[in-house]
MISEVEX-341013 format. One record per residue: residue number from 1; residue in one letter; chain; x, y, z of N, C-alpha, C in turn. Coordinates in nm, 4 decimals. Example, Ala and Ser with C-alpha at 12.3 -4.5 7.8 and 13.67 -1.06 7.14 Angstrom:
// MISEVEX-341013
@n = 1; res = A; chain = A; neast = 1.3190; nnorth = -0.5690; nup = 0.7800; caeast = 1.2300; canorth = -0.4500; caup = 0.7800; ceast = 1.3200; cnorth = -0.3300; cup = 0.7800 $
@n = 2; res = S; chain = A; neast = 1.2850; nnorth = -0.2250; nup = 0.7080; caeast = 1.3670; canorth = -0.1060; caup = 0.7140; ceast = 1.2900; cnorth = 0.0030; cup = 0.7870 $
// end
This chain:
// MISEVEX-341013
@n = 1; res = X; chain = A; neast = 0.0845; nnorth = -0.1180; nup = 0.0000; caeast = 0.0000; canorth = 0.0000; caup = 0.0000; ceast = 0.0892; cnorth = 0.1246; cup = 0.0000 $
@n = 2; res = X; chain = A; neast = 0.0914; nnorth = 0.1660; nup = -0.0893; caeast = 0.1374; canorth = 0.3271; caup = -0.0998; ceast = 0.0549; cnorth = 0.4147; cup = -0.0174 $
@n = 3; res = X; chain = A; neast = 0.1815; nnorth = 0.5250; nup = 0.0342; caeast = 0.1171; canorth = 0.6138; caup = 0.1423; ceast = 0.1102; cnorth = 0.7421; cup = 0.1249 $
@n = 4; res = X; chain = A; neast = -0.0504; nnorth = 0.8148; nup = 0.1062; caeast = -0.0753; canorth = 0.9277; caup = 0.0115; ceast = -0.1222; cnorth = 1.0188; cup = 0.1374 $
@n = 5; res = X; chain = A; neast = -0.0653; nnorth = 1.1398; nup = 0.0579; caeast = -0.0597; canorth = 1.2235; caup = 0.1993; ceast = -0.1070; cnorth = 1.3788; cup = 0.1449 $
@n = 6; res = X; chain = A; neast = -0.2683; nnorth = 1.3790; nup = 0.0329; caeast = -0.2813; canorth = 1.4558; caup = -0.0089; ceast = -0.3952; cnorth = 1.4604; cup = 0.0517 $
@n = 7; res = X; chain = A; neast = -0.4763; nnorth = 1.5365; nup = 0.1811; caeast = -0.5688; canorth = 1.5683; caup = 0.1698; ceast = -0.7047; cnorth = 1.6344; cup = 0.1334 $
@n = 8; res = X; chain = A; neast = -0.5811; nnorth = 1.7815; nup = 0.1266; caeast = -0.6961; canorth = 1.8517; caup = 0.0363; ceast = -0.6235; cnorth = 1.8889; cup = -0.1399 $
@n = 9; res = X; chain = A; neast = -0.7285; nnorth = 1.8853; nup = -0.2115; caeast = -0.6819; canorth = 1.8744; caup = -0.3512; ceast = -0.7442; cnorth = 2.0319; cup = -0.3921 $
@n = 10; res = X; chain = A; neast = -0.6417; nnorth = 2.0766; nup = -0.5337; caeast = -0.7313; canorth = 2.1586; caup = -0.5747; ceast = -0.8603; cnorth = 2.1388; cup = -0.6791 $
@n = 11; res = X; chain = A; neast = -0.9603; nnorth = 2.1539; nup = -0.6945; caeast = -1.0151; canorth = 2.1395; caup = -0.7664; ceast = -1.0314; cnorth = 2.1275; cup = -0.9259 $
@n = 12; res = X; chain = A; neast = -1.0703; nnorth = 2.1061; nup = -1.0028; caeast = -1.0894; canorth = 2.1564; caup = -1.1738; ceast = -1.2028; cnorth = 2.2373; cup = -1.2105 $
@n = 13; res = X; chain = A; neast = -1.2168; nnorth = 2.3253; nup = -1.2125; caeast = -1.2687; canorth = 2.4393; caup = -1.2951; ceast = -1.3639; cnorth = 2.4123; cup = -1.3645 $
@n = 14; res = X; chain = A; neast = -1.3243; nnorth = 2.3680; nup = -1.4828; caeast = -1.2834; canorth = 2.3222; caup = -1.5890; ceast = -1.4491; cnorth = 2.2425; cup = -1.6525 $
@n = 15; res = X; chain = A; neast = -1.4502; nnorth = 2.1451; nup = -1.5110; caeast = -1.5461; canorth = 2.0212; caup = -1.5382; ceast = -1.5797; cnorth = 2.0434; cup = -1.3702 $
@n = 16; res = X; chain = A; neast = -1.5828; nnorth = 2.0971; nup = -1.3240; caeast = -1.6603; canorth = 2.1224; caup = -1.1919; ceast = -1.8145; cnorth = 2.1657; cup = -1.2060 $
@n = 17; res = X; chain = A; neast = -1.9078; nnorth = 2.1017; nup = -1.2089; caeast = -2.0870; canorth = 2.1268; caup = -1.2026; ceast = -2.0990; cnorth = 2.2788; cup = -1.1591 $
@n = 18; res = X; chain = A; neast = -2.2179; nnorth = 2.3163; nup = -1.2401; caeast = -2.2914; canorth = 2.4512; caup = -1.1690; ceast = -2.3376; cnorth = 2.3727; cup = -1.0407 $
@n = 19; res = X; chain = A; neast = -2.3385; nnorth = 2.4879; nup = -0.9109; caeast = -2.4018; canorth = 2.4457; caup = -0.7931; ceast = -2.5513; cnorth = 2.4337; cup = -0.8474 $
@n = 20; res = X; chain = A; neast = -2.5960; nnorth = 2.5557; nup = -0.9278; caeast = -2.7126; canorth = 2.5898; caup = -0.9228; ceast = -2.8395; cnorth = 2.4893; cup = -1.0591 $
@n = 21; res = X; chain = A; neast = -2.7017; nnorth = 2.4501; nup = -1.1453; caeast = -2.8077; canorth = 2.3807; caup = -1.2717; ceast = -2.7700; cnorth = 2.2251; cup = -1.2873 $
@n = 22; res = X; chain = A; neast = -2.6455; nnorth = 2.2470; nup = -1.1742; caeast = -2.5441; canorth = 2.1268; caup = -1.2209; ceast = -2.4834; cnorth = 2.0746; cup = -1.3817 $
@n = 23; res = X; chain = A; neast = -2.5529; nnorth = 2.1597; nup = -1.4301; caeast = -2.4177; canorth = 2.1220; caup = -1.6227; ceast = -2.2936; cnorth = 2.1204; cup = -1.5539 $
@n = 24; res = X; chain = A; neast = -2.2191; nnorth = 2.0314; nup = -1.6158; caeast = -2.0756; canorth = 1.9884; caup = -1.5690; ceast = -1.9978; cnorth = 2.0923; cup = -1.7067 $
@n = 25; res = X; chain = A; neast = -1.9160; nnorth = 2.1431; nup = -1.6628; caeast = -1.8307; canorth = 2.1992; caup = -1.7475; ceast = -1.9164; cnorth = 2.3144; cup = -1.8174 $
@n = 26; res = X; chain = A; neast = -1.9803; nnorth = 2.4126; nup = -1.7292; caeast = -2.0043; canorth = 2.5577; caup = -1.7857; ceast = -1.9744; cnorth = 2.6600; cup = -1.7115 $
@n = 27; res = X; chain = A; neast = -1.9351; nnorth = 2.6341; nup = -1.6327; caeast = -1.8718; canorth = 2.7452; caup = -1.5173; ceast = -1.7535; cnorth = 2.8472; cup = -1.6290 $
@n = 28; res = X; chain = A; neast = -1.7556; nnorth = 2.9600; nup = -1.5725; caeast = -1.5914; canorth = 3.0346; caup = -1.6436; ceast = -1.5957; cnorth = 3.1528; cup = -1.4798 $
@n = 29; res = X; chain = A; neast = -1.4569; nnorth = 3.1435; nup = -1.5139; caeast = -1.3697; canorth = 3.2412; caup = -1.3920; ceast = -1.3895; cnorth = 3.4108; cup = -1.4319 $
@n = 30; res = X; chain = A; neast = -1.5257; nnorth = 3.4370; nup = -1.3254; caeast = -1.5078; canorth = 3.5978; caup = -1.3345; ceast = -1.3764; cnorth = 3.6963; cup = -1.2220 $
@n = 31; res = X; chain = A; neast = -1.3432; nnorth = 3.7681; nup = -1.2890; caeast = -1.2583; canorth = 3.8625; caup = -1.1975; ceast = -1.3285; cnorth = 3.9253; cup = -1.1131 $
@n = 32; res = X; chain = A; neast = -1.2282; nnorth = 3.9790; nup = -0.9871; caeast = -1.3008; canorth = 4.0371; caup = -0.8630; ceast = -1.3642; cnorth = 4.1574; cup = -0.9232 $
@n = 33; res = X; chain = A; neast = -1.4488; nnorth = 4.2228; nup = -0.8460; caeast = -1.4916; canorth = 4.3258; caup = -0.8296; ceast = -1.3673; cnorth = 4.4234; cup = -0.7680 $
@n = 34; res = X; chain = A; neast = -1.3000; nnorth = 4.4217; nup = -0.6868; caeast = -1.2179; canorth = 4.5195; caup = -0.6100; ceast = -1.1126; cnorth = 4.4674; cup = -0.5263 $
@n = 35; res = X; chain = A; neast = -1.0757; nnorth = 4.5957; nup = -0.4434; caeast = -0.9636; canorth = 4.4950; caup = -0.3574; ceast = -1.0033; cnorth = 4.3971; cup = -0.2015 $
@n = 36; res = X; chain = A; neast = -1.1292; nnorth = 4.4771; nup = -0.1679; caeast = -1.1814; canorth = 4.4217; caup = -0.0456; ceast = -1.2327; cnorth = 4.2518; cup = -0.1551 $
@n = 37; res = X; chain = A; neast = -1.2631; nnorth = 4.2621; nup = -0.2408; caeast = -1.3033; canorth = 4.1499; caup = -0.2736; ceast = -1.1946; cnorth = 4.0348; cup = -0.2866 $
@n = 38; res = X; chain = A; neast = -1.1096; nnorth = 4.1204; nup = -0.3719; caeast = -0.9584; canorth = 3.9638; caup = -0.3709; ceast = -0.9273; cnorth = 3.9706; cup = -0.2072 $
@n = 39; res = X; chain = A; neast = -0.8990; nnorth = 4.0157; nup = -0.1384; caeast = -0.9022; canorth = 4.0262; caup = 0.0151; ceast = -0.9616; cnorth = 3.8482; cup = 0.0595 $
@n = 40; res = X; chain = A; neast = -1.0678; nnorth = 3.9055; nup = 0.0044; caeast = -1.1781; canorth = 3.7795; caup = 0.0717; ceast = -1.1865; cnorth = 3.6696; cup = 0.0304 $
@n = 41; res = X; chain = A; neast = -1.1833; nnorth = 3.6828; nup = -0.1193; caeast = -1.1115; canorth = 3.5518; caup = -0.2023; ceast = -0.9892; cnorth = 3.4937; cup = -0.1360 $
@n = 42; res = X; chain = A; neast = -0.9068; nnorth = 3.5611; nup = -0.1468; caeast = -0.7721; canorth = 3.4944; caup = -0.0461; ceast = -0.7855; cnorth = 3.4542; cup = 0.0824 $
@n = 43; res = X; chain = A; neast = -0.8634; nnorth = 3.5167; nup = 0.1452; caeast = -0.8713; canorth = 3.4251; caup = 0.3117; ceast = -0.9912; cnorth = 3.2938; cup = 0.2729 $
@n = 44; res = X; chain = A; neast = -1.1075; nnorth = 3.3252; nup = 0.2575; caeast = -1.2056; canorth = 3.2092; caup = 0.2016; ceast = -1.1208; cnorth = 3.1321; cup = 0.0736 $
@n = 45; res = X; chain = A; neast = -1.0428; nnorth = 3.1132; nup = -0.0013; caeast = -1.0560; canorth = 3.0168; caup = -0.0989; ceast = -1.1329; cnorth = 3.0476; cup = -0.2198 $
@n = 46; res = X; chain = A; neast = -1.2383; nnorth = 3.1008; nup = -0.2156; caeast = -1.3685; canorth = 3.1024; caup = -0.2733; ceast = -1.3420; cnorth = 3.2021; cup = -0.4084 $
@n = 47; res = X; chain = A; neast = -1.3727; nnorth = 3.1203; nup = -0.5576; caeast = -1.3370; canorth = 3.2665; caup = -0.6713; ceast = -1.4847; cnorth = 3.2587; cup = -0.7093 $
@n = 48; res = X; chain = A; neast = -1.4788; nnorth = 3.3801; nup = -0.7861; caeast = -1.6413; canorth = 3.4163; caup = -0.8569; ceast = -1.6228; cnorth = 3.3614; cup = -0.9998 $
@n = 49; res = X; chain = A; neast = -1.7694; nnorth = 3.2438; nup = -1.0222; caeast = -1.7883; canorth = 3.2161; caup = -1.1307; ceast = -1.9010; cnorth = 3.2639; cup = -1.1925 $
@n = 50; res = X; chain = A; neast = -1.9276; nnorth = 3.2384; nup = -1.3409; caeast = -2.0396; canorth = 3.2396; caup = -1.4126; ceast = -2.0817; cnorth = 3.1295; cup = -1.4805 $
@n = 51; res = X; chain = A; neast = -2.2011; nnorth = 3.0825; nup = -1.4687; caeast = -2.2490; canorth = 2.9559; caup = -1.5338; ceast = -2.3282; cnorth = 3.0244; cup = -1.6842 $
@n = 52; res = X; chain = A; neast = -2.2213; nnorth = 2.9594; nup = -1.8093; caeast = -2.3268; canorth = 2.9802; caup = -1.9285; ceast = -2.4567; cnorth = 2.8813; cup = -1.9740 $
@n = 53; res = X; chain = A; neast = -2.4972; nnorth = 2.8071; nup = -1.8882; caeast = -2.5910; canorth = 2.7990; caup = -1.9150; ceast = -2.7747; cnorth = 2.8195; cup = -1.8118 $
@n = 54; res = X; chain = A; neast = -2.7098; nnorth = 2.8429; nup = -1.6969; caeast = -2.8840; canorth = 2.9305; caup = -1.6464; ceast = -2.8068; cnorth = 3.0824; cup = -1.5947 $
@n = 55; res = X; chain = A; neast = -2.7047; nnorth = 3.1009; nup = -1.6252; caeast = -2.6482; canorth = 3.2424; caup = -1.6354; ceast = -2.5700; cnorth = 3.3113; cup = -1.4774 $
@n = 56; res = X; chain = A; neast = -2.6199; nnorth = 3.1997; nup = -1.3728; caeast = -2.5818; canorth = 3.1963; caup = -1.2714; ceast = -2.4459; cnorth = 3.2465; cup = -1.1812 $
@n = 57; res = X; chain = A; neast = -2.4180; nnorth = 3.3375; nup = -1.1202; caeast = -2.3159; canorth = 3.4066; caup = -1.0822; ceast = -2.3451; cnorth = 3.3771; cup = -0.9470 $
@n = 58; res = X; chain = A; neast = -2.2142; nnorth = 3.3496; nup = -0.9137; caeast = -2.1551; canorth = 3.3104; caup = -0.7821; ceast = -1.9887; cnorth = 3.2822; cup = -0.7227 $
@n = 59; res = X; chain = A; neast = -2.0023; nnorth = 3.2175; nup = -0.5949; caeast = -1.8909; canorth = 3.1645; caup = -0.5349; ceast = -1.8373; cnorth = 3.0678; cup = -0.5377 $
@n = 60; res = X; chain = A; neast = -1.7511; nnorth = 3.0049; nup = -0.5580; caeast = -1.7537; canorth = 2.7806; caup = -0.5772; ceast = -1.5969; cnorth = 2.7914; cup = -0.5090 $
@n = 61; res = X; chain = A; neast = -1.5746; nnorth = 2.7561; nup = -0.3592; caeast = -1.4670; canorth = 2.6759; caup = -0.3137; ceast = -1.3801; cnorth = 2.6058; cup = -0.4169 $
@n = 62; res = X; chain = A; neast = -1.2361; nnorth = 2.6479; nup = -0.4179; caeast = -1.1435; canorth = 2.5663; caup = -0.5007; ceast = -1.0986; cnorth = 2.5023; cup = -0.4377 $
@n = 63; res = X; chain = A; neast = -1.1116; nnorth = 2.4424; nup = -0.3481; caeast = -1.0323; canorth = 2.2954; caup = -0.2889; ceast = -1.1701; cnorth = 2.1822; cup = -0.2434 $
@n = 64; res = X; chain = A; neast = -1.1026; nnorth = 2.1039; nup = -0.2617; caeast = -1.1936; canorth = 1.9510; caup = -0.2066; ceast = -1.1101; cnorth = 1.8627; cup = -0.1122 $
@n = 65; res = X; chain = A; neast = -1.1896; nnorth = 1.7974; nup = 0.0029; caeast = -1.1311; canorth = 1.6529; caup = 0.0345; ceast = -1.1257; cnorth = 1.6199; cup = -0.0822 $
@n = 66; res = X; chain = A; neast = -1.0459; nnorth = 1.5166; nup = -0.0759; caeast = -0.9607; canorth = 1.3957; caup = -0.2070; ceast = -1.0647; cnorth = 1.2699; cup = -0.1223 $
@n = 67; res = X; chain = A; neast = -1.1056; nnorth = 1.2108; nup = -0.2449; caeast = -1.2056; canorth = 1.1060; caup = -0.2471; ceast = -1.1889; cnorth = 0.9974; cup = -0.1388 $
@n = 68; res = X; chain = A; neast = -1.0318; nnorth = 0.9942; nup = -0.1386; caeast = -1.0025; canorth = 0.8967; caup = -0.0532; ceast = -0.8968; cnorth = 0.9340; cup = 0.1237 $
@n = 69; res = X; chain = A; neast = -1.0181; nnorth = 0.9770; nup = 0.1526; caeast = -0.9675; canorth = 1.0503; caup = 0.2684; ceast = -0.9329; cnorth = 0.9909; cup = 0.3760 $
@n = 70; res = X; chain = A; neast = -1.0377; nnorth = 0.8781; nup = 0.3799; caeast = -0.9861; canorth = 0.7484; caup = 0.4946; ceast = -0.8351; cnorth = 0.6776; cup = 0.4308 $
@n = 71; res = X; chain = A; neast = -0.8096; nnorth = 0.6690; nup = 0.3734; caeast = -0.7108; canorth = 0.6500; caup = 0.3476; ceast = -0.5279; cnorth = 0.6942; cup = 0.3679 $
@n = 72; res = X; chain = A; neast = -0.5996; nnorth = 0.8493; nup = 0.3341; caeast = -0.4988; canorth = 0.9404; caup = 0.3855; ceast = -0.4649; cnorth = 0.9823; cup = 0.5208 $
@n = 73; res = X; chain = A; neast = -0.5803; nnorth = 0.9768; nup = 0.5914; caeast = -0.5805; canorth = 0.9615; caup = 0.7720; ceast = -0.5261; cnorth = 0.8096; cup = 0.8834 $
@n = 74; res = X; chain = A; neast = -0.5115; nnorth = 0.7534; nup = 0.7358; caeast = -0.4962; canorth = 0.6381; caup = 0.7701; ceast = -0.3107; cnorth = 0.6323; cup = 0.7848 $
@n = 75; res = X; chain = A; neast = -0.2502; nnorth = 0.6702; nup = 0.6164; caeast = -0.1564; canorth = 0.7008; caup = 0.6539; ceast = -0.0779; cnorth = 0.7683; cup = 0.7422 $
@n = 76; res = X; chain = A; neast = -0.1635; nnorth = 0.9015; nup = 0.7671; caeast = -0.0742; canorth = 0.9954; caup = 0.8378; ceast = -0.0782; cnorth = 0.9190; cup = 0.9839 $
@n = 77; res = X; chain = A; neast = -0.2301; nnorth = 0.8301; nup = 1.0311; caeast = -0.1765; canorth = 0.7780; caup = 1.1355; ceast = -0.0675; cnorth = 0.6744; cup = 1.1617 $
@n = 78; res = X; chain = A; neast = -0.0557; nnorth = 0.6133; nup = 1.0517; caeast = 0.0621; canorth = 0.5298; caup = 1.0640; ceast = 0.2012; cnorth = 0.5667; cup = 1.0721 $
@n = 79; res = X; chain = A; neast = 0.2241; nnorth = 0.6935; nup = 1.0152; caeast = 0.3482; canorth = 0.7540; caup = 1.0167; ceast = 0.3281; cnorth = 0.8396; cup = 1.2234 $
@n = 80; res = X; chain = A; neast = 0.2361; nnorth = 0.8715; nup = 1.2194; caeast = 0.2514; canorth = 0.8845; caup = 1.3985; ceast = 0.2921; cnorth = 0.8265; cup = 1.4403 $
@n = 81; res = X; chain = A; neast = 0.2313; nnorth = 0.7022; nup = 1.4535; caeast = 0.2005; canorth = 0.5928; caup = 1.5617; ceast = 0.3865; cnorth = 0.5012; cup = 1.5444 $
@n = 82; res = X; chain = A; neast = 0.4293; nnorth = 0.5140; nup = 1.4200; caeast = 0.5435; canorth = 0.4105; caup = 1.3811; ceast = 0.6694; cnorth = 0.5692; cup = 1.4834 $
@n = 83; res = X; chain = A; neast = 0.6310; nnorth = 0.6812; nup = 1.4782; caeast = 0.7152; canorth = 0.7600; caup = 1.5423; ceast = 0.6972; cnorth = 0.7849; cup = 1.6665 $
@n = 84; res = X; chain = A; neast = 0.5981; nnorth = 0.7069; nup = 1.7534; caeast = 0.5577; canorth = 0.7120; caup = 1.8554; ceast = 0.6346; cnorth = 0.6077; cup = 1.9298 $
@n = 85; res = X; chain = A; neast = 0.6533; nnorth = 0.4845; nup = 1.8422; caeast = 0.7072; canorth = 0.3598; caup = 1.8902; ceast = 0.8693; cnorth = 0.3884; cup = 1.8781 $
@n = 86; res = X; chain = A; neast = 0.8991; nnorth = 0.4033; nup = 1.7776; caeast = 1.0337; canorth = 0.4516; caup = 1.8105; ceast = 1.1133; cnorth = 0.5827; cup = 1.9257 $
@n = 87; res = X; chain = A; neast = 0.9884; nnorth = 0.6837; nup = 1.9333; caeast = 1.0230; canorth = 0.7645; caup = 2.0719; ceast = 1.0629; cnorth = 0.6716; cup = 2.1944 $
@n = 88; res = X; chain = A; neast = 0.9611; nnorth = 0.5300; nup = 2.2135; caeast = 0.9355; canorth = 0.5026; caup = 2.2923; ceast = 1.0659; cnorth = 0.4031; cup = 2.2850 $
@n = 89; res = X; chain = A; neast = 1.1057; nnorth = 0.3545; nup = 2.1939; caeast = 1.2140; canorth = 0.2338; caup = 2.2255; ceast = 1.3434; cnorth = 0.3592; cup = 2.2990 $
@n = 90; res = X; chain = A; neast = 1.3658; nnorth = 0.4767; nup = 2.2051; caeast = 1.4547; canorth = 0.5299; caup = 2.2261; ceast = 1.4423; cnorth = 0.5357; cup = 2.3622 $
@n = 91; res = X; chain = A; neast = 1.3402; nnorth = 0.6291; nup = 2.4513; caeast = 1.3070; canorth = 0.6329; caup = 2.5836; ceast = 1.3967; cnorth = 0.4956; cup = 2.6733 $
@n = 92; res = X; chain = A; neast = 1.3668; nnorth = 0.4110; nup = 2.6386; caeast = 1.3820; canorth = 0.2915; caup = 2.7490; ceast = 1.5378; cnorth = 0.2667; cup = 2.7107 $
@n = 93; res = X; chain = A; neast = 1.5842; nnorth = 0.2833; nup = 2.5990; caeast = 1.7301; canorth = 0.2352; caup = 2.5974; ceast = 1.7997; cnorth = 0.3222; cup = 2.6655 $
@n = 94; res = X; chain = A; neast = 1.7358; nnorth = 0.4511; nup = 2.6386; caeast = 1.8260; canorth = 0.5708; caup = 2.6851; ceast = 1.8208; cnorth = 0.5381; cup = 2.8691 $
@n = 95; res = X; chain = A; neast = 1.7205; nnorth = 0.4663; nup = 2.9324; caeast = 1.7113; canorth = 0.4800; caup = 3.0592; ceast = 1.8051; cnorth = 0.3767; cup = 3.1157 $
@n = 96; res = X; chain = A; neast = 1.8027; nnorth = 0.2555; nup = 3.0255; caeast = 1.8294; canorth = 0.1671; caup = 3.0515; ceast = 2.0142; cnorth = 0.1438; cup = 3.0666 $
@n = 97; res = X; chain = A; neast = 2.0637; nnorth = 0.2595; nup = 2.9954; caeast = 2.1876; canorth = 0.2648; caup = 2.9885; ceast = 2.2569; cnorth = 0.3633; cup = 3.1379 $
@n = 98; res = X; chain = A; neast = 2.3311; nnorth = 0.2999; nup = 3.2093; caeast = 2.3553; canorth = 0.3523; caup = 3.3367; ceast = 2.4829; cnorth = 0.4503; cup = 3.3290 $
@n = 99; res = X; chain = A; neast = 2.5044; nnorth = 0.5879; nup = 3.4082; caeast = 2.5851; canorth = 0.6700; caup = 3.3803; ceast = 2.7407; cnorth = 0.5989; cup = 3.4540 $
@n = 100; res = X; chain = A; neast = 2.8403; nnorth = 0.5891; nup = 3.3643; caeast = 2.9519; canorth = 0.5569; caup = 3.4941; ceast = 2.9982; cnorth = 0.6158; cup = 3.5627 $
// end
């Protein structure tokens, strides 16, 4: 098992559904309005689209969980837990060794 350590992905544009009509692949990237607006874009994530086909203007999140998220939690716990055990061997050898 390969160990994937991508949780959040960026999205595609491209072929990402209207929220509002769901057509896959009609969205296009409008520019901000101003600077308070890229402001807000940059802390939220969030760019302004337009849907050409029910004409729909809005917000759509560019990142997603990655499909396989149990997976990836899975890894990262294994890379803990395998550095947890080795803290712990280190711990006991280190005690175990007496000062002369």
């Amino acid at each position: 098992m390969a160990l994937n350590f991508k949780l959040i992905i960026l999205r595609d544009t491209t072929v990402t559904e209207c929220p509002n009509c769901k057509t896959p692949g009609a969205l296009d990237r409008r520019k901000s309005t101003g600077w308070p607006d890229r402001i807000i874009q940059k802390i939220t994530f969030r760019k302004n689209y337009h849907c050409n086909s029910c004409k729909w203007d809005g917000k759509v999140f560019n990142f997603r969980l990655t499909k396989k998220y149990k997976q990836v939690l899975l890894s990262y716990l294994i890379i803990t837990g395998s550095f947890l055990i080795l803290l712990i061997i280190l711990y006991l050898y280190l005690k175990s060794i007496k000062p002369r």
